[in-house]
matplotlib code that plots the C-alpha trace (Angstrom):
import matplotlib.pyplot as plt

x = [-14.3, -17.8, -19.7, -20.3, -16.3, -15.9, -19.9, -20.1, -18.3, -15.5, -14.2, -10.7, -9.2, -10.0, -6.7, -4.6, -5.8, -4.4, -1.2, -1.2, -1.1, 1.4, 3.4, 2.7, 4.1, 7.4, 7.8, 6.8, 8.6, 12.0, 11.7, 9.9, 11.0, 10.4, 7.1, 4.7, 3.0, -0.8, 0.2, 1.8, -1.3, -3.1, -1.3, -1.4, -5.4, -4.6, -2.6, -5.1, -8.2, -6.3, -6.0, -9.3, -10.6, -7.8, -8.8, -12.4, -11.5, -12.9, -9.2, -8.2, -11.8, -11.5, -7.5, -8.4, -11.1, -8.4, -5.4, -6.6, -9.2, -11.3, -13.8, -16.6, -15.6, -17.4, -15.1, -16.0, -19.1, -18.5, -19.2, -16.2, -14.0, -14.6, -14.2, -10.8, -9.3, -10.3, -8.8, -5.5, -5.9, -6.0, -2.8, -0.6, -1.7, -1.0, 2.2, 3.3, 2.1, 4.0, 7.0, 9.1, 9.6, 6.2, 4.8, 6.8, 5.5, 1.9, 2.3, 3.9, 0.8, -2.1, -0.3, -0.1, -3.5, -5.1, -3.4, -4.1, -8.0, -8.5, -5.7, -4.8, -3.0, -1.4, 1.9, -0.1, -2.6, 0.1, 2.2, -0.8, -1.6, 1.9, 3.3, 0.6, 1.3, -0.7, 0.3, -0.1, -3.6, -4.3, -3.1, -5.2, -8.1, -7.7]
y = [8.6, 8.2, 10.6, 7.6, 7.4, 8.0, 8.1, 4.7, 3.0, 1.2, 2.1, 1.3, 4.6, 2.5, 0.8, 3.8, 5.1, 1.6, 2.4, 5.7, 3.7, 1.6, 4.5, 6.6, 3.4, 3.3, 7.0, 7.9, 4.9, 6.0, 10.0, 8.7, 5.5, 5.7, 7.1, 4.1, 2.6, 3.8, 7.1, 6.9, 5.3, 8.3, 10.4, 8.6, 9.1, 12.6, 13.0, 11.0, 12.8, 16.2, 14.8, 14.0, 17.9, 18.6, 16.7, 17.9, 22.0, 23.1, 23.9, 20.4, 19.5, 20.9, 20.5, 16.7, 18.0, 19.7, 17.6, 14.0, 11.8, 12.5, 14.5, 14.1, 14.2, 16.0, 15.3, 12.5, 11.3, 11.5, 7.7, 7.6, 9.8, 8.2, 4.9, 5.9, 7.3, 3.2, 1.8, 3.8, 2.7, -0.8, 0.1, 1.1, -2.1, -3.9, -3.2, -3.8, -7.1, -7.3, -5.4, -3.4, -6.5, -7.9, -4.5, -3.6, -6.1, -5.5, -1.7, -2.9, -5.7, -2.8, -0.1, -3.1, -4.2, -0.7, 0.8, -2.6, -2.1, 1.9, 3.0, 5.0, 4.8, 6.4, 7.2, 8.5, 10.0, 11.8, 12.5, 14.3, 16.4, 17.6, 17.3, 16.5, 15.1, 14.9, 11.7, 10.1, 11.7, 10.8, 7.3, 7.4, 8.0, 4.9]
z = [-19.8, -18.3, -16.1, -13.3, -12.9, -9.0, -8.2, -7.0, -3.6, -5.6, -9.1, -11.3, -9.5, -6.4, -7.1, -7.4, -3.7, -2.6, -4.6, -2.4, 0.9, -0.4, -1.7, 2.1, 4.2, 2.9, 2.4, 5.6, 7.3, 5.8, 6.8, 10.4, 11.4, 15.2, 15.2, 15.7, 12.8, 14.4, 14.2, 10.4, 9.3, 11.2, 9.0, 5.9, 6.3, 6.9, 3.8, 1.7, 3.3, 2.3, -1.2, -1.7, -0.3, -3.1, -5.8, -5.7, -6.0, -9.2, -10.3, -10.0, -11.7, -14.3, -14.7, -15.1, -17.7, -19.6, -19.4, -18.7, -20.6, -18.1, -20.0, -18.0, -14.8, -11.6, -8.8, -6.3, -4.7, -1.1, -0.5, -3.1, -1.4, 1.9, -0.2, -1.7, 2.1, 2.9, 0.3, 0.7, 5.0, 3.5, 0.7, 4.0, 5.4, 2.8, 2.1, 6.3, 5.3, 2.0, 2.8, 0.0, -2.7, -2.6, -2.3, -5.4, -7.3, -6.7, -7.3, -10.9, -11.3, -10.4, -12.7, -15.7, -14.9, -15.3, -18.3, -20.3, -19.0, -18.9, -20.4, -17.3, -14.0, -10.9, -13.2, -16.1, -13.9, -12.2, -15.8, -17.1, -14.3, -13.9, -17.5, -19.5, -23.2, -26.4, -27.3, -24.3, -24.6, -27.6, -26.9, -24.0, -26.2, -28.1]

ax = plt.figure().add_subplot(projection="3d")
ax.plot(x, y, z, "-o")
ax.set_aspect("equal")
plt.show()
């Protein structure tokens, strides 16, 4: 709910880019497995650097104005976008490291973590740009 959300190198939405990576490995290890891991995480960059073009359109901007509690939001500084592509590199590398179980269990931990501290995470990010609801809004708000 502040302006200075996604200005700075590393924010709370820092941990939802690392969810990404997470999230891109296995996905992209179960519809690719023979295509070497370099080239997944070469993709998984990809994917992520698309999303971040994406996320700062004035559509999606503003959608996030409209739909999210993120009132005051101005899209990304580009040392945060840059910062958010890293941190999802470092999510796909985690989670080769972790495999599914321990990955799993992280992914629940970060989610927990940030809805008990900002009242938002990937899932409810994602909930609210798709379906948004009024009372997860309003909870949000709290």
């Amino acid at each position: 709910m502040s302006q200075h959300n996604s200005q700075h190198i590393i924010d709370a939405y820092s941990f939802t880019h690392v969810l990404h990576g997470m999230t891109e490995f296995f996905i992209l290890g179960l519809l690719f497995p023979r295509v070497p891991l370099a080239w997944r995480l070469f993709t998984t960059i990809g994917i992520e650097g698309c999303w971040e073009m994406v996320e700062n359109t004035d559509y999606v901007i503003n959608r996030y104005r409209e739909v999210t509690i993120s009132l005051n939001y101005y899209g990304d500084s580009i040392v945060n976008s840059m910062s958010d592509i890293v941190c999802c590199g470092l999510g796909f590398l985690l989670a080769r490291w972790l495999r599914f179980w321990k990955s799993a269990a992280v992914f629940v931990l970060v989610e927990v973590a940030l809805v008990l501290t900002i009242h938002d995470s990937l899932t409810i990010n994602v909930i609210q740009l798709i379906y948004p609801t009024k009372t997860l809004r309003t909870w949000q708000n709290s």
